[in-house]
N, C-alpha and C positions, 0 to 999 in steps of 0.2 A: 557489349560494344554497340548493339544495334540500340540500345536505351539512349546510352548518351550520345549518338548521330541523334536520334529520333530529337530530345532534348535541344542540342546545338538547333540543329534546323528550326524549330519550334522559339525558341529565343531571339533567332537571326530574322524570322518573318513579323517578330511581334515588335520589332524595331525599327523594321522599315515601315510599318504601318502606324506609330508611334511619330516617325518624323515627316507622317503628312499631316497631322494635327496643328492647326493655327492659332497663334496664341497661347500656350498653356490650357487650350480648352476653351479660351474665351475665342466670338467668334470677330474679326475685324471688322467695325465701321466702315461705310463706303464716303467715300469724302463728300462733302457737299458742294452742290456746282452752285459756284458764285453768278450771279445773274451776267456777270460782264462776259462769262463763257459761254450762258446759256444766250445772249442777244450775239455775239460772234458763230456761234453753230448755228445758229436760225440767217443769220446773214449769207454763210457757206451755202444753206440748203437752199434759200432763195435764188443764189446766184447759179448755182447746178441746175436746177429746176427752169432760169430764163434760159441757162446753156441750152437745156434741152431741146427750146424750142426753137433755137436757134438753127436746129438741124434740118435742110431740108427730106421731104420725103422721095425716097427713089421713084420710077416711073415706072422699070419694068423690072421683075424680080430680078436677084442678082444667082448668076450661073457663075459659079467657079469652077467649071469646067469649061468656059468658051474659048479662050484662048486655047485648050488644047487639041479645040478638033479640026 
């Protein structure tokens, strides 16, 4: 009895580890980024990047405790 547990369990882990394999084994291509995505992600990070500076800088550190004393 404790052979075929031992068996089952041993079948049942070698299955789940079987259905993380991708492809039959072959491993998947990464798509190729078309320039029209790669000039729109560079236009995102330019614009994040003016955001940035858009922010001013504080003057005196911020207490988030001021209001409660």
């Amino acid at each position: 009895m404790r052979t075929l547990i031992a068996v089952l369990a041993m079948v049942l882990l070698t299955m789940a580890a079987h259905a993380q394999a991708t492809g039959k084994g072959r491993r998947q291509q990464r798509p190729v980024q078309k320039t029209e995505d790669v000039a729109k992600k560079k236009a995102l990070d330019d614009d994040y990047k003016n955001a940035l500076k858009n922010i001013p800088v504080p003057n005196e550190k911020p207490d988030p405790w001021k209001t409660m004393r």
